[in-house]
Backbone bond lengths (Angstrom), bond angles and torsions (degrees), N, CA, C in turn:
res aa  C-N    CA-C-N  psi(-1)  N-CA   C-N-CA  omega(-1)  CA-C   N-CA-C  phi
1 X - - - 1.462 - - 1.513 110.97 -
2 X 1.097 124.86 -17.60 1.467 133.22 -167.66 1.493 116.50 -90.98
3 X 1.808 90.32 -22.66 1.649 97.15 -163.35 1.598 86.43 -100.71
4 X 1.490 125.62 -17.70 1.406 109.87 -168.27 1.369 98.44 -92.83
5 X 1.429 146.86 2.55 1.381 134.47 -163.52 1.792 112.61 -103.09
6 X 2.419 111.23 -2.40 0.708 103.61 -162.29 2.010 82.21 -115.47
7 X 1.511 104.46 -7.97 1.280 89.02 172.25 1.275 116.52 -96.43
8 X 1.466 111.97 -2.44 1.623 94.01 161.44 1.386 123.85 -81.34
9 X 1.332 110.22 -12.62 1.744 108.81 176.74 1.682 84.62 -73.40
10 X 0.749 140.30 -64.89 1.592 144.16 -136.56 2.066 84.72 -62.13
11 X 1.013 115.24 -64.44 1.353 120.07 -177.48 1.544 109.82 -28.70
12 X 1.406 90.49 -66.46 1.552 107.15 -162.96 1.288 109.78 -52.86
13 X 2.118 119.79 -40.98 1.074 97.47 -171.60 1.685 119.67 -99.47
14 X 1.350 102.17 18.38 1.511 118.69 165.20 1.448 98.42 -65.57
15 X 1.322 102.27 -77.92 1.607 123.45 176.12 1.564 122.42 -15.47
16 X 1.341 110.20 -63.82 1.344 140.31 152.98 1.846 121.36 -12.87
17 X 2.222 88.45 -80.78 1.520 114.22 162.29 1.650 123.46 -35.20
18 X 0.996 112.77 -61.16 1.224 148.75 163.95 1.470 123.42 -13.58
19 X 1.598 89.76 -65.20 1.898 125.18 179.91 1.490 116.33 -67.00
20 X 1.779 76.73 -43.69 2.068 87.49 -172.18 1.683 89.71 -78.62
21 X 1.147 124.62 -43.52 1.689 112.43 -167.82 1.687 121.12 -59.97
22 X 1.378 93.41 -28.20 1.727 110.11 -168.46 1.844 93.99 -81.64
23 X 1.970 114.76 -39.95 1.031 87.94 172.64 1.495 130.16 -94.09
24 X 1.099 93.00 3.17 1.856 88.85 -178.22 1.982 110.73 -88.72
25 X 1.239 99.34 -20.80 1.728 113.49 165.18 1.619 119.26 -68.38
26 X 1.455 109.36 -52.96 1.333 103.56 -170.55 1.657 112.66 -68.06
27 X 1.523 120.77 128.99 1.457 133.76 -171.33 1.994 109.84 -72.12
28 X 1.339 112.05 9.10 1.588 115.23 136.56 1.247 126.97 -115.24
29 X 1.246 113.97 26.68 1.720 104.51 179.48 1.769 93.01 -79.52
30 X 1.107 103.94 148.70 1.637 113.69 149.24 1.732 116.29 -81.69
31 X 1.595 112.73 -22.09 1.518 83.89 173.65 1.608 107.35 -84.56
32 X 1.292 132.38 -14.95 0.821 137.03 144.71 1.517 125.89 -6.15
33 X 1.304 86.81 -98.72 1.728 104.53 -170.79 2.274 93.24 -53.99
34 X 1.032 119.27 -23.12 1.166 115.89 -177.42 1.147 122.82 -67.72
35 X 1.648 118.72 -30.90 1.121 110.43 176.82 1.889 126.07 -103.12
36 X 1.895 91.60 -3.00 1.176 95.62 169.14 1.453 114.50 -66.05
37 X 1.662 107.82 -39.07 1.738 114.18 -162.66 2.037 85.31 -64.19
38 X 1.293 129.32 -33.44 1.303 119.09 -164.63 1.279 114.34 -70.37
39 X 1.636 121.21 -43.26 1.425 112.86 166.69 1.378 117.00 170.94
40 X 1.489 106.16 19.88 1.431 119.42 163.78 1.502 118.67 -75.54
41 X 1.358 113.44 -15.33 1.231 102.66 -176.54 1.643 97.34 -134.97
42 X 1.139 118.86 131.91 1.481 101.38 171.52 1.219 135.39 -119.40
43 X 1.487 107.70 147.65 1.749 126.52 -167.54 1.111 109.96 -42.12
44 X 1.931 95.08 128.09 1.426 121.26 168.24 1.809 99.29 -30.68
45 X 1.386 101.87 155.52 1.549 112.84 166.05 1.412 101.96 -65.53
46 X 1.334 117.51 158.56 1.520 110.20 147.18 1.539 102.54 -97.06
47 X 1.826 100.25 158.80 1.436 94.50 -169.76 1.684 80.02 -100.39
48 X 1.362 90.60 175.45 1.464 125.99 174.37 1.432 116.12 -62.81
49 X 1.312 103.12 148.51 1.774 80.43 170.52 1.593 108.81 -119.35
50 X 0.948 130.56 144.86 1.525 130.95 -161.11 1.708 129.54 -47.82
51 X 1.216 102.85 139.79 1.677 93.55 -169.96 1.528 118.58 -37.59
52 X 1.474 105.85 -26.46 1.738 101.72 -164.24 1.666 109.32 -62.51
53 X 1.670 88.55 -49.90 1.493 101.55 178.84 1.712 119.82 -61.96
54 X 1.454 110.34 -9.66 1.497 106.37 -179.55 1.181 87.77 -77.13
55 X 1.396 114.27 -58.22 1.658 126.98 -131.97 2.198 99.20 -76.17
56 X 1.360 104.90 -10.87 1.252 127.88 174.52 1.507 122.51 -91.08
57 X 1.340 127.42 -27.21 1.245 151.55 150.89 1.670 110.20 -75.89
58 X 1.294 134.96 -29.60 1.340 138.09 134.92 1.559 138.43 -33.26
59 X 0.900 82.72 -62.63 1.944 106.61 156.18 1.336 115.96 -54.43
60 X 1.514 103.79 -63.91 1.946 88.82 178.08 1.252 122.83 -61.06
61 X 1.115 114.97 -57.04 1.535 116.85 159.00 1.727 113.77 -17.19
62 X 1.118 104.00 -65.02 1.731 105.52 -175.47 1.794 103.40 -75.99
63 X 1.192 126.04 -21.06 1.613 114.90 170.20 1.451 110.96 -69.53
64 X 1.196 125.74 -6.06 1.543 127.52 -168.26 1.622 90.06 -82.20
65 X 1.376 117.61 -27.98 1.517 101.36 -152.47 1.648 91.55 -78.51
66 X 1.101 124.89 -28.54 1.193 129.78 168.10 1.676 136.82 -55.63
67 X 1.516 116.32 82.31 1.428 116.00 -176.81 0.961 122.78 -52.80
68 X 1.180 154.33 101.64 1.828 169.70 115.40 1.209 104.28 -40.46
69 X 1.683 112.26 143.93 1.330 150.88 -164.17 1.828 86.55 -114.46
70 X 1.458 134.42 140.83 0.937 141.76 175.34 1.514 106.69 -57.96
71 X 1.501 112.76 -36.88 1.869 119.15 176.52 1.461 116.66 -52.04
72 X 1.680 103.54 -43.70 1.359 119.39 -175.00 1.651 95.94 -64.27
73 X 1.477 116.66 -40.88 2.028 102.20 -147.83 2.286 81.48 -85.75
74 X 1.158 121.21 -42.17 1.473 122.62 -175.24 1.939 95.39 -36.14
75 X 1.207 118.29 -66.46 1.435 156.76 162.70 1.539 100.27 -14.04
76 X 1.345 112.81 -99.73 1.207 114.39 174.48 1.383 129.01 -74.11
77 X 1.703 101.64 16.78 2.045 100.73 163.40 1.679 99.42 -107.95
78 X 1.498 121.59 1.97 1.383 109.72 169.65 1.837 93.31 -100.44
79 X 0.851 140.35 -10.22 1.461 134.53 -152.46 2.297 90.03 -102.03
80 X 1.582 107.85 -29.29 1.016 116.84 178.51 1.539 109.75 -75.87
81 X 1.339 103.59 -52.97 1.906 121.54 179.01 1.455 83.97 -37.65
82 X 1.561 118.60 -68.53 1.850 124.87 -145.13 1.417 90.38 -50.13
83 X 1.710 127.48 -44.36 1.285 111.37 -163.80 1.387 120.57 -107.10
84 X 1.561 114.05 33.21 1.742 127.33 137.22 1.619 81.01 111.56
85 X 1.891 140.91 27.11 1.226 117.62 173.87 1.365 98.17 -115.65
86 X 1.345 122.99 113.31 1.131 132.20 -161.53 1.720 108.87 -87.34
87 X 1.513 117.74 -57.74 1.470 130.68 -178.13 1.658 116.18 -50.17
88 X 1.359 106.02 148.92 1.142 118.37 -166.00 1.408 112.92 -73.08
89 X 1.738 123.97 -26.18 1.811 134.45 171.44 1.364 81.45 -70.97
90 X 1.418 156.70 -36.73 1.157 119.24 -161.50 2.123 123.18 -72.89
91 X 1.414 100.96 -18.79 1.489 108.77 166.59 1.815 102.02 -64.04
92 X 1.236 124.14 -41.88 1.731 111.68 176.78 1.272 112.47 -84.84
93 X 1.235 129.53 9.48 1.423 133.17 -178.58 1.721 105.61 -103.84
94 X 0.926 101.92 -22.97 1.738 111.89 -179.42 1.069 106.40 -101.42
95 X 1.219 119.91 -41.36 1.838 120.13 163.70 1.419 116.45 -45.14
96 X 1.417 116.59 -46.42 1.085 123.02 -159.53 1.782 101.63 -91.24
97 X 1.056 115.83 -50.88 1.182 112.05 163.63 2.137 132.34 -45.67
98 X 1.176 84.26 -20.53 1.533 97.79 167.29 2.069 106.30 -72.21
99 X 1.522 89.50 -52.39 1.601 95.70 -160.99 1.534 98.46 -51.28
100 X 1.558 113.46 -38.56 1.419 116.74 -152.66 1.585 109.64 -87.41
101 X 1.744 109.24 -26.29 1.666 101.85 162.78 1.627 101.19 -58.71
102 X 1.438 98.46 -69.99 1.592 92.55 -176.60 1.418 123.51 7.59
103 X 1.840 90.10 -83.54 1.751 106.42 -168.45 1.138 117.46 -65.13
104 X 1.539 131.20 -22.77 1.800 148.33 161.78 1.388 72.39 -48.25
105 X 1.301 129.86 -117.38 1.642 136.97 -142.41 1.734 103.02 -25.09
106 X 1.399 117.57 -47.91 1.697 106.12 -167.10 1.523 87.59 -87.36
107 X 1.032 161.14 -70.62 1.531 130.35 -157.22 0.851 108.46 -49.20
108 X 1.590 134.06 -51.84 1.122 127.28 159.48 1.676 127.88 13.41
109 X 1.244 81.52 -97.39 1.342 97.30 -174.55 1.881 107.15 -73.88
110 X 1.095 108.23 -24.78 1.425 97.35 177.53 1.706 126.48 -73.87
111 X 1.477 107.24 -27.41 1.388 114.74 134.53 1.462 130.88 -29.88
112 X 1.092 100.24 -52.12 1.816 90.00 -156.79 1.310 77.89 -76.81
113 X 1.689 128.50 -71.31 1.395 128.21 -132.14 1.375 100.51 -108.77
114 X 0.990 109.13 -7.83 2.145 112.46 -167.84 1.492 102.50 59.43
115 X 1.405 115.47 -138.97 1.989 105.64 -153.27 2.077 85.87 -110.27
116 X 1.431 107.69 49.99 1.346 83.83 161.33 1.627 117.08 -115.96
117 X 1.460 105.00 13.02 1.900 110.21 148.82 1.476 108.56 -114.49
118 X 0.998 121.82 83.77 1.310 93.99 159.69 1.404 147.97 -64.00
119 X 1.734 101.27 -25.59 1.383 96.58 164.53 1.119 122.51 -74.39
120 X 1.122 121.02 -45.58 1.791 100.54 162.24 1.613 125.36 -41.20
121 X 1.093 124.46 -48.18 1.657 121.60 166.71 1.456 90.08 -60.98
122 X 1.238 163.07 -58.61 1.366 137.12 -171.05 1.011 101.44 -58.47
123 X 1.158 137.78 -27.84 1.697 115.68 -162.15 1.176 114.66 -105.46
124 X 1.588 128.82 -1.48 1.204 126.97 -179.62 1.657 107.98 -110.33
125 X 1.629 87.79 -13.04 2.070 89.64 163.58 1.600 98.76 -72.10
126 X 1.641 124.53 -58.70 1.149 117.36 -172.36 1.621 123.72 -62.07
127 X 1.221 101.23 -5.43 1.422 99.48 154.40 1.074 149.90 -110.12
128 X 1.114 126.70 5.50 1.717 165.78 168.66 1.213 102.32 -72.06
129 X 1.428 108.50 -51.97 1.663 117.21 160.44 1.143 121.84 -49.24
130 X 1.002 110.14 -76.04 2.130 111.21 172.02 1.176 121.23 -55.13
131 X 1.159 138.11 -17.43 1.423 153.83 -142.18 1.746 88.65 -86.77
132 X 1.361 123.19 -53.93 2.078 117.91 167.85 1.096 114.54 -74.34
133 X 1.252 123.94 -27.29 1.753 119.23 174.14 1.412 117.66 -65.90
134 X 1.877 114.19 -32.96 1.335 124.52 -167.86 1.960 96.02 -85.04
135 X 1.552 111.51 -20.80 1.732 94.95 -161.30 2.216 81.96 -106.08
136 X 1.409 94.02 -9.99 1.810 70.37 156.34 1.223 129.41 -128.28
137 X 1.209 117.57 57.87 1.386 143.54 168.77 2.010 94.84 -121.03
138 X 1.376 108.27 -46.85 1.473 105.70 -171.94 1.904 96.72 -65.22
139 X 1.303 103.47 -61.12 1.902 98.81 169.56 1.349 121.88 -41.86
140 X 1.018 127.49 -48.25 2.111 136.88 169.46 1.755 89.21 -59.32
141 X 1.182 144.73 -62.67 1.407 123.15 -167.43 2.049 100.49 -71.33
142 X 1.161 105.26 -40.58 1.577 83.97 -176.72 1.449 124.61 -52.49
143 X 1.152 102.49 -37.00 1.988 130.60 175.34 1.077 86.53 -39.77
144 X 1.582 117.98 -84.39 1.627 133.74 -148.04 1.866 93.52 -52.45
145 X 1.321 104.01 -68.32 1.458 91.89 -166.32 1.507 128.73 -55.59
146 X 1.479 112.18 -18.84 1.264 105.74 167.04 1.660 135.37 -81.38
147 X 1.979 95.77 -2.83 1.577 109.80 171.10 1.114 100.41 -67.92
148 X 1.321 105.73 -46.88 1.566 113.22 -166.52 1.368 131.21 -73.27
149 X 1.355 118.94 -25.40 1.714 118.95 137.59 1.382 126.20 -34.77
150 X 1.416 105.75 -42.80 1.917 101.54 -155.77 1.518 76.14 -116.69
151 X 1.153 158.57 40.01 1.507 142.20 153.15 1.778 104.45 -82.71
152 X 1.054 111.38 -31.37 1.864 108.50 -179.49 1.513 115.01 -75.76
153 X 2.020 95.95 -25.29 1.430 79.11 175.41 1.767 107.72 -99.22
154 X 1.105 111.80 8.29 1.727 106.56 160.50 1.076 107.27 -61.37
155 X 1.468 111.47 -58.29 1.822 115.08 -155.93 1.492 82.97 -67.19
156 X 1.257 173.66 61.94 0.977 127.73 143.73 1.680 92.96 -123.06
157 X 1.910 113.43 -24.65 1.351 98.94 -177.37 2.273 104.68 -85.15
158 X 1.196 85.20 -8.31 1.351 91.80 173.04 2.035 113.96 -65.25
159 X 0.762 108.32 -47.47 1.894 128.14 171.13 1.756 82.38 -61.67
160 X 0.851 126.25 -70.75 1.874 122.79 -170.06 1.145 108.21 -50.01
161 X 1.403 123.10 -53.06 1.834 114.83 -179.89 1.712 96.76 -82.77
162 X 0.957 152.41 -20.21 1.444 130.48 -175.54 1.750 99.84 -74.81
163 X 1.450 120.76 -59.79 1.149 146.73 144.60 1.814 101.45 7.00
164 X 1.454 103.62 -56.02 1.791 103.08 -155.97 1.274 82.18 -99.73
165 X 1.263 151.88 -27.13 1.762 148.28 144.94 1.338 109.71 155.05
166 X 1.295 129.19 15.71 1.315 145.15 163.03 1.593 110.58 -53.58
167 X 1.400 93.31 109.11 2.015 100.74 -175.19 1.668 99.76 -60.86
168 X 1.343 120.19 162.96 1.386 127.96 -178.43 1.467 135.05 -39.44
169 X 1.230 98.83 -47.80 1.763 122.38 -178.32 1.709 111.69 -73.91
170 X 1.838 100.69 -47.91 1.440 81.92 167.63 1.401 124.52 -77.86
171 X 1.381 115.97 -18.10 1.681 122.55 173.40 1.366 105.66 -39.23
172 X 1.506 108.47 -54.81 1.598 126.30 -171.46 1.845 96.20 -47.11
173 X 1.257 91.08 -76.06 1.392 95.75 -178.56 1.580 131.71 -37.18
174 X 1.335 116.91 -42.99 1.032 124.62 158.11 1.416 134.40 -38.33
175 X 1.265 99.65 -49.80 1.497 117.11 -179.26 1.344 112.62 -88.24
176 X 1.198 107.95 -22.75 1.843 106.34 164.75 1.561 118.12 -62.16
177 X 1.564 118.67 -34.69 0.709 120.06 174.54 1.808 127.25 -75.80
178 X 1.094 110.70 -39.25 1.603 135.27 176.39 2.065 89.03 -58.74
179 X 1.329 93.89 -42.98 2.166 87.30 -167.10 1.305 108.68 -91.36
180 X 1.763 119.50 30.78 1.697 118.65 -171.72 0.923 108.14 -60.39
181 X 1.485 123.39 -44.15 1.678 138.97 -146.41 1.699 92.77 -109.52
182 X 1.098 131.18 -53.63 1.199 142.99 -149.37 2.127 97.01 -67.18
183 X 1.361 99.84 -70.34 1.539 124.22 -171.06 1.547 114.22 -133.82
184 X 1.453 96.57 69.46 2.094 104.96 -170.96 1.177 114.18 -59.80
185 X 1.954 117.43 -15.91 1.239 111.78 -176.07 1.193 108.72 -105.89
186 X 1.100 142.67 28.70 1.621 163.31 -170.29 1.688 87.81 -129.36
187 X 1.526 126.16 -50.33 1.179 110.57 -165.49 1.339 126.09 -88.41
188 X 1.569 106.22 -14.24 1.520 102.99 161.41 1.300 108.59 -90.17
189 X 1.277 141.97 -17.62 1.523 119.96 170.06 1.314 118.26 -54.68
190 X 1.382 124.57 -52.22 1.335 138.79 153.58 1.393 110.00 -23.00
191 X 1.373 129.80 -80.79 1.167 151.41 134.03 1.706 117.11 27.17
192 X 1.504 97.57 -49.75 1.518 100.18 -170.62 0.941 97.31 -122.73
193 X 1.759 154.90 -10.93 1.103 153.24 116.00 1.360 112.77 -2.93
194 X 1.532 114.14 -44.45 1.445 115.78 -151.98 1.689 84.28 -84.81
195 X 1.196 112.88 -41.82 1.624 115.40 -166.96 1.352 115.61 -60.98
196 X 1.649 119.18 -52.88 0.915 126.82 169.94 1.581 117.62 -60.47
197 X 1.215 132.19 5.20 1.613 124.42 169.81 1.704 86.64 -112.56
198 X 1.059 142.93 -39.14 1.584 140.57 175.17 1.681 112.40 -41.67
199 X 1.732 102.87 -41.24 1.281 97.70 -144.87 1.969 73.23 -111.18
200 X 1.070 130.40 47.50 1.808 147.38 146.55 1.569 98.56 82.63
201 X 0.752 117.65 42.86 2.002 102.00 -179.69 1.684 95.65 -117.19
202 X 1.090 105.60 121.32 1.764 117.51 175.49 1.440 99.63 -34.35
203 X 1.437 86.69 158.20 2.147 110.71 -173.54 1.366 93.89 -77.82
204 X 1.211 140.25 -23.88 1.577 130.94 -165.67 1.596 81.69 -87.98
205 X 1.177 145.43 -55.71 1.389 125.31 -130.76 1.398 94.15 -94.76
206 X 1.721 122.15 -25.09 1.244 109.39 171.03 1.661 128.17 -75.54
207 X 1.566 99.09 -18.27 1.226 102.12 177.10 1.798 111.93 -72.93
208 X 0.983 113.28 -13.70 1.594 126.79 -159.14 1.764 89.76 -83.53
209 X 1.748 111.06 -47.74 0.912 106.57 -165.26 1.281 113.86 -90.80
210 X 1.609 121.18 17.15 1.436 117.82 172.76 1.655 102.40 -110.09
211 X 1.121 132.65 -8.59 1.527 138.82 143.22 1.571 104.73 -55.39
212 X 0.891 114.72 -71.56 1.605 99.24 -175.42 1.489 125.02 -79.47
213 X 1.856 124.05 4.45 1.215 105.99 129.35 1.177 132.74 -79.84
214 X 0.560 120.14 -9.37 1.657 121.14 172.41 1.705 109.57 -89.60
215 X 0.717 140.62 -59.06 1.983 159.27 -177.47 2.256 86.68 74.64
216 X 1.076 125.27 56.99 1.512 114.04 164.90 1.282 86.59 -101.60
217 X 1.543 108.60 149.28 1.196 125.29 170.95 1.634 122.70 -57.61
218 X 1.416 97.04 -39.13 1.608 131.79 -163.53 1.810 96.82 -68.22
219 X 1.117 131.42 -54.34 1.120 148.53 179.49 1.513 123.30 -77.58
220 X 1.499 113.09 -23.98 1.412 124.60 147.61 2.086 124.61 -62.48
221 X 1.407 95.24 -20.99 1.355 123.91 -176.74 1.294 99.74 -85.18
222 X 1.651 121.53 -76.52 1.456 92.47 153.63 1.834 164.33 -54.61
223 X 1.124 83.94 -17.56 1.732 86.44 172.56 1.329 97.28 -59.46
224 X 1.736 101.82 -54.45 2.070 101.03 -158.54 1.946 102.55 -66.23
225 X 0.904 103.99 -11.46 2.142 105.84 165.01 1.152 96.73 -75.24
226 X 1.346 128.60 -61.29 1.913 110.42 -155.58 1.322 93.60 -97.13
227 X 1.506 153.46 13.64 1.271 135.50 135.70 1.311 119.78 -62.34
228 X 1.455 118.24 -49.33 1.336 125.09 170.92 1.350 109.80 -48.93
229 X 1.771 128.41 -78.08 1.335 117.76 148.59 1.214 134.64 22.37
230 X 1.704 103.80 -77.33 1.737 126.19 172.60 1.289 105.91 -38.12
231 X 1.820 95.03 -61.80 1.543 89.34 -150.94 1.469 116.70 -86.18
232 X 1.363 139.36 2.38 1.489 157.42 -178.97 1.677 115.54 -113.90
233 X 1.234 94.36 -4.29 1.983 91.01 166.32 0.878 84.93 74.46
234 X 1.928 169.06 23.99 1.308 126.79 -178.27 1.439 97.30 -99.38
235 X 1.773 116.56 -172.47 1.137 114.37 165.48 1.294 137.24 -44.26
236 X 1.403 118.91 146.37 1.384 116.21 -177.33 1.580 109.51 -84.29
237 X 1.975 97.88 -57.12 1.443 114.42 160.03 1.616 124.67 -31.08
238 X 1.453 116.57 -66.23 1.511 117.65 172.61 1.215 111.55 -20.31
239 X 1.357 99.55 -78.33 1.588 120.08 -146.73 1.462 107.02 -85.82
240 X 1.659 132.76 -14.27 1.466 112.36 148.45 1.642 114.23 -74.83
241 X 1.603 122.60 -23.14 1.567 102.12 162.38 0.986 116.26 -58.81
242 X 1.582 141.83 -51.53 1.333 137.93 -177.46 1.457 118.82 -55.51
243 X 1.261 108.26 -31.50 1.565 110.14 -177.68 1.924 102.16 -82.45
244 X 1.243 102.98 -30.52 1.881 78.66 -171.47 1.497 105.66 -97.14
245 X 1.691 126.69 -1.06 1.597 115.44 141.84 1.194 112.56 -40.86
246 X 1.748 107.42 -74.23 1.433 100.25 179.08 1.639 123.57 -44.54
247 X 0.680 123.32 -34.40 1.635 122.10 176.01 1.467 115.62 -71.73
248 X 1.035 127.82 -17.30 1.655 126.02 154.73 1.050 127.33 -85.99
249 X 2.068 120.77 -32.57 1.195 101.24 164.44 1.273 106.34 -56.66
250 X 1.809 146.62 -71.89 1.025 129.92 -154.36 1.129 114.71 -50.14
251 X 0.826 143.02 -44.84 1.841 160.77 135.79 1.811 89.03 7.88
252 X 1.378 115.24 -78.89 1.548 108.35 -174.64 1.713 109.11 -54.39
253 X 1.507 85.58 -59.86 1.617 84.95 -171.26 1.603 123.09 -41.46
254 X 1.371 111.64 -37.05 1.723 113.71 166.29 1.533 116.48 -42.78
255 X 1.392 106.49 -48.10 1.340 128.03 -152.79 1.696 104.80 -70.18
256 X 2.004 95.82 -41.97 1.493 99.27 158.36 0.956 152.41 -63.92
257 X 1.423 102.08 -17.17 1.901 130.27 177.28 1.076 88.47 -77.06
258 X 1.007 136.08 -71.66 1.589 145.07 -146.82 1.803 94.65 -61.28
259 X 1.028 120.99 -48.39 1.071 121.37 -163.90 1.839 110.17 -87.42
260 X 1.074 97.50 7.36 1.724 106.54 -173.53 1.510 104.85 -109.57
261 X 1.943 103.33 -12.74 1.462 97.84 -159.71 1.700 90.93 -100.23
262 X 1.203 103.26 -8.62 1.719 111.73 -173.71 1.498 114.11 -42.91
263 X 1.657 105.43 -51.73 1.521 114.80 176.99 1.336 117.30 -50.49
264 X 1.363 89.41 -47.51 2.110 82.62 178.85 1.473 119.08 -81.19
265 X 1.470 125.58 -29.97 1.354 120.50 158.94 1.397 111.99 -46.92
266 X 1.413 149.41 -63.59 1.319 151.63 -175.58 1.410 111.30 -45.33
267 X 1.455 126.94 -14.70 1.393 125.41 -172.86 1.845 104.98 -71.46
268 X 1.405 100.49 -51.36 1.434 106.24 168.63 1.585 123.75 -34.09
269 X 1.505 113.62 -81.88 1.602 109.65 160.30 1.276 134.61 -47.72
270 X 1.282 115.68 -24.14 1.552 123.26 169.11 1.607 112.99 -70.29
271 X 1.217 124.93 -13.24 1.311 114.27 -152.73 1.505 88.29 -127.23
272 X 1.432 127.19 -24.34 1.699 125.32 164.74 1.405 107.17 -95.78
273 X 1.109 137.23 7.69 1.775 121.39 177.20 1.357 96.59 -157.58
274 X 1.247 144.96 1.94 1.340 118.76 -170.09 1.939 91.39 -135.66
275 X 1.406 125.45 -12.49 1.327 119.79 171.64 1.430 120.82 -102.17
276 X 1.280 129.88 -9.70 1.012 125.40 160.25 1.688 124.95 -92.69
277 X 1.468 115.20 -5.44 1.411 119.70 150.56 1.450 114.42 -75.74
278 X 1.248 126.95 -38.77 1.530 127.46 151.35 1.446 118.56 -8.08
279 X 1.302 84.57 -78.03 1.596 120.12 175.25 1.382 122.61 -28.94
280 X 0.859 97.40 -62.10 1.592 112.32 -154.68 1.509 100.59 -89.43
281 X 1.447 120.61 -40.94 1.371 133.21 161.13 1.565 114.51 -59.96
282 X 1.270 146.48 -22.58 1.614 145.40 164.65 1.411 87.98 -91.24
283 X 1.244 141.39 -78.28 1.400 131.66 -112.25 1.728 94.11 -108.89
284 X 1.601 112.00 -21.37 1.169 100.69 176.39 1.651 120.71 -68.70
285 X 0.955 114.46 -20.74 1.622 99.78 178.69 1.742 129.47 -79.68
286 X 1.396 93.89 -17.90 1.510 123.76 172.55 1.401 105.66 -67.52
287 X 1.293 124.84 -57.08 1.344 134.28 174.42 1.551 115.51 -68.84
288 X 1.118 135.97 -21.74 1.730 135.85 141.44 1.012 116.57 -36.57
289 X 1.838 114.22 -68.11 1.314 124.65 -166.15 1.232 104.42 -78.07
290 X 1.320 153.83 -26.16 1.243 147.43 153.67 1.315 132.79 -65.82
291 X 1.702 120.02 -17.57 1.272 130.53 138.71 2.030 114.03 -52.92
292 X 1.265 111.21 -51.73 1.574 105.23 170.99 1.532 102.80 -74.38
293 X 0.570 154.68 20.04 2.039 137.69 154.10 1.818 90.39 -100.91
294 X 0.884 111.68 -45.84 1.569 103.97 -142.41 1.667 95.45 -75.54
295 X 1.276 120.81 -69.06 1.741 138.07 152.76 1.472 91.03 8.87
296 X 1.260 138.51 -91.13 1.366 141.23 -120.42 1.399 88.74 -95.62
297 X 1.605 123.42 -28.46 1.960 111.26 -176.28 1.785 87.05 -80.36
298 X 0.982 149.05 -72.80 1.020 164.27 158.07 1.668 110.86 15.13
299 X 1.329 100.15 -56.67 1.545 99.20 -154.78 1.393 130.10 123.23
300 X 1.560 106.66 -14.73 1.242 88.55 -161.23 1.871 115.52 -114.48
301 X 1.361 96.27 17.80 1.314 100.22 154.81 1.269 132.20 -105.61
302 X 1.827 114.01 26.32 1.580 126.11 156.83 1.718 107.09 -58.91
């Protein structure tokens, strides 16, 4: 009896060992999986998430410091639309990018010199500031002018598909597609024009709203033709031929301004780099040789 009371402990806690090993091993135990999630096994890494998205989650953060009036963010998300940034992070991405030239310009300078200019640290905060407003205003004019190149040659395949009996919207469409490669930013305006009459919103309101993505004058000119159009039954065909003549003469006529204003722009560089080499090349040798005559009556070649 003495010898059996120490082999049943011995059993039991074999027995025991055994139970817990078989269940904490087998890949359906629940105590299993319980003690892996606790700390037998350890958690996947998390991965990273990509610089853009940090460096974009960075930005918002720093657009917060920036107080906006709801007029201002309406404002500068059509001034963003004009220059092809459609998404809604892109209004806190430009915000934020303002704050952060900003503060570049004042460490800046507070580095080198600490606060003994301040106007210079004012002026390189206030320009750090302008510094995204000024390169997206320069991006919104590149946009515009390149609608405005390839808009004459829309209207003209546009007159060709209405022409072959293609109703308006798909004309549009058509030609958005034909100008992918050619004029991409002509072809997504088109593009979403087409969507926005697909997805039920009247032809006037989409046309309204492809003038004001874009803000070209030229294309504001057309909407108010094929609304008028709309609303008087006349030709569709006509009146985009008539409208994209007109759009090439002005087209030349720019080309003539521009080229009329050339003469007077050139006065500037001509008169800092190209007249004082003049100069110095005629009149300098005269002024040598009249330094040697004069020098020796003078005196001053003792």
């Amino acid at each position: 009896m003495e010898i059996f009371l120490p082999i049943l402990i011995f059993v039991t806690i074999v027995v025991v060992i055994f139970a817990f090993g078989v269940a904490t091993v087998a890949p359906s135990s629940v105590l299993g999986t319980r003690l892996r999630e606790i700390g037998w096994q350890r958690p996947k890494a998390q991965q990273k998430p990509p610089m853009r998205d940090r460096i974009q989650q960075a930005l918002d953060h720093l657009s917060r410091a920036l107080p906006i009036s709801p007029h201002d963010v309406s404002r500068t998300r059509a001034l963003l639309i004009q220059a092809g940034y459609r998404d809604e992070q892109h209004v806190s991405i430009y915000r934020g990018l303002r704050v952060l030239f900003a503060a570049i310009g004042f460490f800046s300078v507070f580095l080198v010199s600490g606060f003994q200019s301040p106007l210079l640290m004012l002026g390189l905060f206030a320009f750090g500031f302008f510094v995204p407003r000024f390169l997206l205003k320069r991006k919104i004019q590149e946009r515009q002018r390149r609608i405005r190149l390839g808009l004459p040659d829309a209207l003209d395949l546009t007159v060709i598909c209405v022409e072959a009996g293609l109703p308006l919207d798909q004309a549009l469409n058509r030609v958005g597609e034909d100008l992918l490669h050619a004029h991409p930013e002509l072809s997504t305006e088109f593009h979403l024009f087409t969507l926005e009459t697909r997805a039920g919103k009247p032809r006037v309101e989409a046309l309204r709203n492809l003038a004001a993505r874009t803000g070209v004058e030229d294309v504001r000119a057309l909407v108010g033709t094929l609304i008028q159009t709309d609303r008087f039954g006349t030709s569709v065909a006509q009146a985009l031929r008539i409208h994209s003549d007109s759009l090439r003469t002005e087209r030349r006529q720019r080309a003539e301004e521009q080229a009329a204003k050339t003469t007077v722009k050139m006065i500037i560089p001509l008169v800092l780099f190209v007249m004082p080499s003049l100069i110095f090349v005629t009149v300098g040798p005269a002024v040598i040789q009249l330094m040697r005559l004069l020098l020796p009556i003078t005196g001053g070649g003792r």
